[in-house]
N, C-alpha and C positions, 0 to 999 in steps of 0.2 A: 453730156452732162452726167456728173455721177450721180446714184440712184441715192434717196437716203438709206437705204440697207446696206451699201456697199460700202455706206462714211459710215455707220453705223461698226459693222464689219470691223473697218481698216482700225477703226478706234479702239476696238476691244485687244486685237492684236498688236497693237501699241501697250496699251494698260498691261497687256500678259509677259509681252517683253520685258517692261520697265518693272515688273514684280519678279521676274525669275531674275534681272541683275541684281533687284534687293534681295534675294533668297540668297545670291551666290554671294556676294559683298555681305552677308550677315555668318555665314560661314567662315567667311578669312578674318583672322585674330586681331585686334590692334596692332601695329608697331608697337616697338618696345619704347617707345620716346613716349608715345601719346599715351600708350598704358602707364607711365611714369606720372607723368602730368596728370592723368583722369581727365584728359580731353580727346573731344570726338575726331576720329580719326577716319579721311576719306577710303582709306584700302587701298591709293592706288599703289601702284604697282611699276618701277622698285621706287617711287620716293612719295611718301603722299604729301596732301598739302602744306601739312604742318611745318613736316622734317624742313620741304623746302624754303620755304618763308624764314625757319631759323639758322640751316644753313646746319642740317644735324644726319648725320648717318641715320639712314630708314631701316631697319631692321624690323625684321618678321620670325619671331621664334615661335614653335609648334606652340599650340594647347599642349596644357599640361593633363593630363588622362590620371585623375584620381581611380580609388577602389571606392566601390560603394560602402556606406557605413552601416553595413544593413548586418543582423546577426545572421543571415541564408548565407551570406559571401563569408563573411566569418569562420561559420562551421565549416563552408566548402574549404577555407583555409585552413581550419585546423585538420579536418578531415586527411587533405591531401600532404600535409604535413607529416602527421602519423604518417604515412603509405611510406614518405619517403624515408622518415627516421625506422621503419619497420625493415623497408630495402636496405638501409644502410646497414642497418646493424644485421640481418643477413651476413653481406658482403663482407664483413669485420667484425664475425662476432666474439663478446668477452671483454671489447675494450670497451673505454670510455669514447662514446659518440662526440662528446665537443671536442676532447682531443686528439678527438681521428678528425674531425670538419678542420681543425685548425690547422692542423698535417697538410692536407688536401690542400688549401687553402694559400696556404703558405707561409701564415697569419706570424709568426715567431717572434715578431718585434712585438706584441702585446701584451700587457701586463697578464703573469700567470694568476689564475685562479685560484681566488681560495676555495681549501676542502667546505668551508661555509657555501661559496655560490656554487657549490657542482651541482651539477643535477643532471636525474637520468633521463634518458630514451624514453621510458612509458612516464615522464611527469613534464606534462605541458602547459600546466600553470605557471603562468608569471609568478615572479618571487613576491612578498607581500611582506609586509608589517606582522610584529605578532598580535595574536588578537588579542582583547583584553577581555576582563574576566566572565563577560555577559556579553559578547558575541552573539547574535541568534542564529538558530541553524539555517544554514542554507535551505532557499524554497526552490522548488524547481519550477520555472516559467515554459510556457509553449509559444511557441515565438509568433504566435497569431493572436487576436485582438480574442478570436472566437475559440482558441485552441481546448479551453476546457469543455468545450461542447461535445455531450456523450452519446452515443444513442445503445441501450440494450434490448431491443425490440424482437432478437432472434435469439434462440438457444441452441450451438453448434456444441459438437461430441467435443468431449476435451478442453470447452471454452477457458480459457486461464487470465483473464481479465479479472481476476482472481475478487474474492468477496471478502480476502483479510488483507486487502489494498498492501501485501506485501512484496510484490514483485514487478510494479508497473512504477517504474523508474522514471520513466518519458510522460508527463500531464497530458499530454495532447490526446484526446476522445477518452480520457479515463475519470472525464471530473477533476475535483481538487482533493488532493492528501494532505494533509496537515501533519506540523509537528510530532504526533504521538505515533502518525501513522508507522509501520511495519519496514517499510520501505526506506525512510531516511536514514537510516547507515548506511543503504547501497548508496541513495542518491550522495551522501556525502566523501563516499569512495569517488565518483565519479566525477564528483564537482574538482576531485583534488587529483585528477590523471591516472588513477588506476584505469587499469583497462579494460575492460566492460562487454568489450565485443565478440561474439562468437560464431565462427562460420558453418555456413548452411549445412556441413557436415556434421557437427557437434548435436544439431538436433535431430533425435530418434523419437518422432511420435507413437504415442499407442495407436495401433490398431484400433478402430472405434467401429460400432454395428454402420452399418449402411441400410438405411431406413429403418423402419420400426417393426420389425418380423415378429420380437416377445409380445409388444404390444394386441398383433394381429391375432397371434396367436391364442391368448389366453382370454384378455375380452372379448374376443370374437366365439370362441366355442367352451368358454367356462359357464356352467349355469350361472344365471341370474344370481348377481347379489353375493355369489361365493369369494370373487377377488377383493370385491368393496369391502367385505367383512374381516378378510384377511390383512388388508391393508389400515383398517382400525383398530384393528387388535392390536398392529405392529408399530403404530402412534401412540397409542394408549402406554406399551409397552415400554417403547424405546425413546419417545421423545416428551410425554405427558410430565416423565416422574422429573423432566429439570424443569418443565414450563407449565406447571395445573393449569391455565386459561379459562379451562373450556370444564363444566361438571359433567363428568364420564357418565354416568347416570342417566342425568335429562339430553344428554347426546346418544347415546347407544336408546333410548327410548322414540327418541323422534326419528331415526334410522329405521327402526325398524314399525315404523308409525301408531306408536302404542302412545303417543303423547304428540301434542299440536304442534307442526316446524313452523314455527314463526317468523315473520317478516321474510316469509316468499325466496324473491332469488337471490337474498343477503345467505340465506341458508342452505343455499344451492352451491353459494360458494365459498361460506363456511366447512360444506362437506366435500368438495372436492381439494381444497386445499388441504386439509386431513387426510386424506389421501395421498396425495403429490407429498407429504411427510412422513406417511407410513409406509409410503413405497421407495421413496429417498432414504428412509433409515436400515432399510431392509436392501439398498441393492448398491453396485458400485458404479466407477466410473462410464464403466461399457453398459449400463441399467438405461433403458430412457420409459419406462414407463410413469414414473413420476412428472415427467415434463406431460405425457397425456393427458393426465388430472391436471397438473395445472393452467395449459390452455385449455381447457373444459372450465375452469374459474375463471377466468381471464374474460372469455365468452360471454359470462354470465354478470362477470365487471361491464362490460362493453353494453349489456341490454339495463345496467340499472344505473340511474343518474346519482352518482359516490354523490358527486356535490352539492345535491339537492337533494341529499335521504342521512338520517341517522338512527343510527341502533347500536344493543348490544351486539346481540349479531355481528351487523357490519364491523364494530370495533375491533370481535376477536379475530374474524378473518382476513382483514387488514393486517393484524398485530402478525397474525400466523404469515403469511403470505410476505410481509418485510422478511421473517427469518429465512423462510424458502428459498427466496429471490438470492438473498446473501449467499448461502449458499450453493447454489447454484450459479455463482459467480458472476451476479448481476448486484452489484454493489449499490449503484444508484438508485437503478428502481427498487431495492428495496428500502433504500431511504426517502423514496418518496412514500410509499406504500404505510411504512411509519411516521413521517409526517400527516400524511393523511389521517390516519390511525389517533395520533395525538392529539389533531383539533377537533377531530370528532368525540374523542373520548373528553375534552375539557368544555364540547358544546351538550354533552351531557350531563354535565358536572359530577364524574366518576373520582372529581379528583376533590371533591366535598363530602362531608356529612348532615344528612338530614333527619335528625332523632326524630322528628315528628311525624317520619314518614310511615304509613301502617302499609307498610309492603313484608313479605318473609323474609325469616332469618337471613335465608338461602341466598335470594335477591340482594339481601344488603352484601352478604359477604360474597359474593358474584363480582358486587359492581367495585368491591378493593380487590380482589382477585385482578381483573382486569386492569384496573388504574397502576396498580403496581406493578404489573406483568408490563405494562404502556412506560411506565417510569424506568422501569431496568433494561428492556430494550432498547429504548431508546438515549436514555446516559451512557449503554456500552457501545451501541453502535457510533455515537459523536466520538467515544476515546478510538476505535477500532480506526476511523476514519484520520482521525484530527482535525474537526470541525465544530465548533460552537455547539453547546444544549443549552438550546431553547425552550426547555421548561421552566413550569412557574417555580418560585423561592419557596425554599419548603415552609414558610411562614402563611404561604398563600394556601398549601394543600393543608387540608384537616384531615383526610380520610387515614381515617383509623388503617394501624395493621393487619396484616394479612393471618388468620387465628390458627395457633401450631395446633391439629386437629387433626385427627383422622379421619380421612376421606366419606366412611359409611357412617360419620357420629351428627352430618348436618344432611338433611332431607328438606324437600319441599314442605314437608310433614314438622317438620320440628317446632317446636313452641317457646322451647326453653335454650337459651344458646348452653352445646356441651362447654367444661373447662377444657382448657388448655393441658399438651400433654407434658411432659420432662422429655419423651427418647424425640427421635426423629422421624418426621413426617414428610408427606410428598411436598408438604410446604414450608418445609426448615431450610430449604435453600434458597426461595425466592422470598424467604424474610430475611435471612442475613443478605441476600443480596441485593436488596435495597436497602436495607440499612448500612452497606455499604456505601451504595453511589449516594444517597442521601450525604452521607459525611467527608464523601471524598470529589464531589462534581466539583466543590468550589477550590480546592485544591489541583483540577484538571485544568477547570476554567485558567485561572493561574498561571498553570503552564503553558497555556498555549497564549496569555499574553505578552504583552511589551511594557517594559524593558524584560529582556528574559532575564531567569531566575539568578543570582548568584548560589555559590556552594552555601553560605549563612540562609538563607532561605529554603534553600533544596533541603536544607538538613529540620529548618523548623517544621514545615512541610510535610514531614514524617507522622508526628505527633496525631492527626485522625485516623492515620489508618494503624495506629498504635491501639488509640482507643475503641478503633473494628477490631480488632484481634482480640482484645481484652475482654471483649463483649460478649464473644462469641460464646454458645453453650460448650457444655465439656464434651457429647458425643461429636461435634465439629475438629474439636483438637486432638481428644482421644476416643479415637471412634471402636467400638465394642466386637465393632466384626474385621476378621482379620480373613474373611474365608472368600473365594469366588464367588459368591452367591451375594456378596454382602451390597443392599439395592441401592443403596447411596453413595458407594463409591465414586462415584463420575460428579455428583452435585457434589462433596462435600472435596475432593481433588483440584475439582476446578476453580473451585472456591480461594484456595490458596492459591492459586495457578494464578488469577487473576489479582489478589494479593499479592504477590509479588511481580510482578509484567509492571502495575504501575512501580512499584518504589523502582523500577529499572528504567521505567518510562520518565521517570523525575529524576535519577541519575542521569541520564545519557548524555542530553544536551553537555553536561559537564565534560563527561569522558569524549565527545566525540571533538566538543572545541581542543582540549590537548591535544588529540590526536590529528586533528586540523595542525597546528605549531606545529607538532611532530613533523609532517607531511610536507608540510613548507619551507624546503631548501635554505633560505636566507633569517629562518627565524633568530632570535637571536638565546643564547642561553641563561636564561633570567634566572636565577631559584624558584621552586616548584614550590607551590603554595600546598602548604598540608592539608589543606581543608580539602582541598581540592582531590588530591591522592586518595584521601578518606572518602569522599563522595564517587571516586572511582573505583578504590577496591568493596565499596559496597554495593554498587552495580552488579559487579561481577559475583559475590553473595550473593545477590540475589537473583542472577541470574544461573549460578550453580545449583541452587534450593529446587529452582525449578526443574532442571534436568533433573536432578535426581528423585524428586517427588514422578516425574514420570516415567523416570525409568523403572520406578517403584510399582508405581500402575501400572506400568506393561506386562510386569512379569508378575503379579498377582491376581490382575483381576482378567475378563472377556473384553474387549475392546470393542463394541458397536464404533456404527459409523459415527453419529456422530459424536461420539469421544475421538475417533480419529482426530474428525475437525476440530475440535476445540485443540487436544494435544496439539498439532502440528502449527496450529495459528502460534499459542504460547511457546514452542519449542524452539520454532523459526528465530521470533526476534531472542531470548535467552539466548539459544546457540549464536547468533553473531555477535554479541559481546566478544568471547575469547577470541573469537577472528581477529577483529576489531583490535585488542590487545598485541593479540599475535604480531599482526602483520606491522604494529608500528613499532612494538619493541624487541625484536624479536631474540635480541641477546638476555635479553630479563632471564634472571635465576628461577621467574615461573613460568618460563615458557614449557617446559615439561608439561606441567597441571594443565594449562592451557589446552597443550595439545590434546591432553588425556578429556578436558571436555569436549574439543571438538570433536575427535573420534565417540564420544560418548554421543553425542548428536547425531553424526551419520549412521550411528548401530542402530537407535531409533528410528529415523527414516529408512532402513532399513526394514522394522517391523514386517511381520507378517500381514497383519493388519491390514501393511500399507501396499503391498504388493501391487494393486490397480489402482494406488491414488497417483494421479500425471501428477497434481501440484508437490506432492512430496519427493517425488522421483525430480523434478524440476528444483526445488531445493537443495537437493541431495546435489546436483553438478553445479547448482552456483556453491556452495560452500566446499566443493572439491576445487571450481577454476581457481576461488578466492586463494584458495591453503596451498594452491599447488607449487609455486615457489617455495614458502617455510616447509612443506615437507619434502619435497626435493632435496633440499640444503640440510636439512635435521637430517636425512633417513644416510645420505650419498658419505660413504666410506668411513665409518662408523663401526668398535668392533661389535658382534653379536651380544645383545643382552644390555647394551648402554645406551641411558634417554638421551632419547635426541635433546641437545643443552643448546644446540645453535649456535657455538658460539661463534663460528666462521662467516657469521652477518656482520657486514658492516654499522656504524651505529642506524642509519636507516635504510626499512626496502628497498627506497625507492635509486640510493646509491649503487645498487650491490649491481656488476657491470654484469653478472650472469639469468640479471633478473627478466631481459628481454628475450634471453635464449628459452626462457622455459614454456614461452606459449606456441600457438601453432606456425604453421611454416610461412614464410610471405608468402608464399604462393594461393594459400586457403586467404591469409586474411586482405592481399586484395584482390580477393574475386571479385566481382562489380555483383555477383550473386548472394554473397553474404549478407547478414543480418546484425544491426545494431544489440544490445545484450538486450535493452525491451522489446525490440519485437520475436527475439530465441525466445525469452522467457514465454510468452503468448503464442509461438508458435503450435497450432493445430492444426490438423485436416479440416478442412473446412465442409464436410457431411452436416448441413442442415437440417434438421428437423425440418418438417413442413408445416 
């Protein structure tokens, strides 16, 4: 008798059978008969029931094996694409790639191509439509749900995740760039087949310290109080005169404990971040004591609950600590830092007037001091970024301006407000330059809406920062000192720097959609809208103005550091206009001029100044890889003493069959070791600070 364990048993082994012939029968494909019909079809084998009943050939043809429609297999495909149109044209370089494929091929019965569809080896965009006159610019996506997810939690020598969101091409771990950001000409290079990549050889890091030895060294056996003091002197000095915040006064007083530090460890890290500024404006790349001071704040951030405390205090080292962080090439935290900074300062109501309040002169004009110092950081950082400002309408803020004064004219002491002076004070920059973003945020706003701008709008658009210009006092436009010494140089410089960066930042989208058509193979040749032309050679004004206003300050005045950074942020995007130009028109009767600003741009990164800035040296060989084709073709067999005129381009780059010969060898660029052109640009030694 069987056991019930063994019927048990046999049963199950039956059930596992009869599931693995439905496994394998769910495997084998319909017939083609029954897949016709969309009726169920038994699989057998060679006739199934269907065929047999009608009396129809049983046929069994493979699955069809699609590509996935994912953008990872995409890229893999363009990826591997490049590698082979890179091998090919190797193998046959000079000519035309599709009519060597068709050679190859055998292809000769098919209709020849017109000079309209040709297109070259480095241009792997499909052909497209032309765009019409409000295109927006291309955004660059991260091909993950989470891609914009950042983290800057560590500070590595050389970090170049840059804080003038200029050279992070690729969104993925860098946050979101917008529109105005620095970076969309490359990304717009990119979008349209320029070539971008550069092998692991192209990149020459600096040498950067290995560990903290200056650090060990001077805080460790300097007396007491001597570096701290040296390094507020060097804030006071080099970073105070474009940002007052902070009253030099009642700060050098509570340092040295002659007057109360208030609110505890907000002022603990009020003063180390003064620090981490005065030791950043004083040192260079290979410098890491300023990062000491600033996890010394950091610390002090971590023992005080931000979120549950408010002060002035806290608002200015917040405010300070956003610019820090920027610079220091943490982009994001420092726009959190000033978010932070901004609801605090509007949960103080810094950004109101209270006549009835019987507090001091000093206090009131502290707390616009601050509100406006919070108002121009943070408008400049949303344009720097291209990101939305989220400040109140100026209908909402009442708080009075910022008083043109001399710094020893308002005391704690004072009873009677002094007048206002006529020349220039440490506070005539941070009054036009809110009176600036005041007049021009909603003209940013603007631009980074939808529908984007037409040229009729880009040009009315003009008119408030017509009326900032107009405004401005007379030592702003004609300033009295002409001599190295002169203290406002760097405020009243950067001033126009930033005046013209937007009218360029409001041209571009215009110049960059042509230069999209330009770029696009199949465009078709429409008439050129004047308006259009006009909003592009005024771009390029003003993008000229700016070179040269810096080449101007280079060679007249001392260059601190940070006037580096400001120069290089504004030099950057100005200098790729004429690329920009260059490389789409390059038979243009101005391509001479052109050339003559580009090389005016690499003299400047050239600066002495710059000699230990990575990010400038990093600039310096993207606008070499960009120009290296046009100056190759301008400079190659030419007699002595004659502008390169170009005229041996064809109508575009991207045509010209010599144009794949001029980058590196296949052999560099398909190494499996190489680097995309965002992670070159980023590339550093990875020496972490601890």
């Amino acid at each position: 008798m069987t056991s019930t364990r063994d019927s048990h048993s046999y049963a199950v082994s039956i059930l596992d059978v009869q599931e693995e012939n439905e496994i394998a029968n769910m495997a084998i494909v319909q017939c083609d008969e029954c897949r016709l019909r969309k009726s169920k079809c038994s699989k057998e084998k060679p006739t199934c029931a269907q065929c047999r009943q009608l009396n129809k050939e049983c046929k069994y043809s493979p699955k069809i094996t699609r590509s996935p429609l994912t953008r990872q297999h995409l890229t893999y495909v363009e990826d591997r694409l490049q590698a082979f149109e890179t091998a090919l044209g190797r193998l046959f370089p000079g000519g035309d790639l599709d009519a060597t494929v068709r050679s190859l091929m055998h292809d000769h019965e098919g209709p020849k191509p017109t000079p309209s569809s040709k297109s070259s080896s480095r241009h792997s965009t499909p052909a497209k439509t032309e765009a019409d006159r409000t295109e927006p610019a291309p955004e660059a996506l991260p091909q993950q749900a989470d891609g914009f997810d950042w983290t800057e939690n560590k500070i590595t020598v050389g970090d170049l995740t840059d804080g003038m969101a200029a050279l992070s091409i690729k969104p993925e771990g860098t946050g979101y760039f917008g529109a105005s950001s620095s970076v969309v000409p490359l990304r717009a290079l990119l979008k349209h087949g320029f070539d971008l990549n550069f092998p692991v050889g192209s990149a020459k890091p600096n040498a950067g310290p290995e560990g903290v030895p200056l650090k060990s060294q001077l805080l460790n056996t300097a007396p007491s109080g001597v570096i701290e003091q040296a390094f507020i002197d060097a804030f006071f000095l080099n970073y105070h005169r474009s940002y007052p915040f902070v009253h030099e006064a009642t700060f050098r007083a509570q340092f040295y404990e002659q007057a109360t530090r208030r609110h505890g460890q907000a002022w603990q890290i009020l003063l180390n971040t003064i620090l981490a500024l005065g030791a950043w404006s004083v040192g260079d790349d290979n410098s890491d004591l300023d990062i000491t001071f600033y996890q010394e704040a950091r610390g002090h951030l971590q023992r005080v609950s931000v979120f549950e405390t408010g002060n002035l205090t806290l608002v200015q080292a917040l405010l300070l600590l956003s610019n820090y962080a920027q610079k220091r090439n943490k982009p994001n935290t420092g726009w959190n830092f000033l978010g932070l900074a901004v609801r605090m300062a509007m949960s103080l109501g810094l950004h109101k007037e209270f006549p009835g309040w019987k507090i001091s002169l000093l206090q009131k004009e502290m707390r616009r001091r601050l509100w406006w110092g919070v108002f121009i950081f943070d408008s400049g950082a949303a344009k720097t970024f291209g990101r939305p400002i989220l400040l109140p309408e100026e209908s909402v803020m009442d708080a009075k301006p910022v008083l043109n004064i001399q710094d020893d004219a308002l005391t704690a002491s004072t009873t009677t407000l002094p007048p206002e002076v006529n020349g220039p004070t440490i506070y005539s920059g941070m009054i036009a330059q809110a009176r600036f973003h005041l007049l021009t945020n909603s003209v940013y706003q603007r631009l980074i809406s939808t529908p984007p701008l037409t040229p009729e709008e880009t040009r009315s658009l003009q008119k408030p920062l017509e009326e900032w210009y107009n405004g401005l006092p007379d030592y702003f436009k004609q300033p009295s000192f002409t001599s190295e010494s002169d203290p406002f140089a760097l405020v009243r410089n950067r001033l126009m720097w930033r005046h013209w960066n937007l009218r360029v930042l409001l041209y571009r989208p215009i110049l960059l959609r042509w230069a999209s058509r330009r770029w696009t193979p199949s465009s078709s040749n429409e008439p050129e809208d004047p308006l259009e032309a006009e909003c592009r050679m005024l771009c390029l004004r003003n993008a000229r103005l700016t070179i040269s206003s810096i080449s101007d300050f280079m060679s007249n005045y001392l260059c601190t550091r940070i006037g580096a950074w400001y120069m290089l942020y504004f030099l950057f995007q100005a200098g790729v206009i004429p690329i920009i130009l260059l490389m789409t028109d390059p038979t243009s009767t101005d391509a001479p001029a052109w050339l003559q600003d580009i090389e005016a741009t690499k003299n400047l990164l050239l600066h002495p100044s710059l000699s230990s800035n990575r990010l400038a040296a990093r600039c310096l060989q993207v606008i070499n890889r960009l120009c290296s084709p046009a100056y190759t073709s301008a400079t190659a067999d030419r007699p002595p003493g004659q502008p390169p005129i170009l005229m041996q381009f064809p109508d575009q780059l991207f045509n010209d069959p010599a144009f794949g010969a001029m980058f590196p060898d296949v052999d560099q660029e398909l190494n499996l070791g190489g680097m995309d052109f965002s992670d070159w640009v980023n590339y550093t030694p990875q020496a972490e600070f601890p």
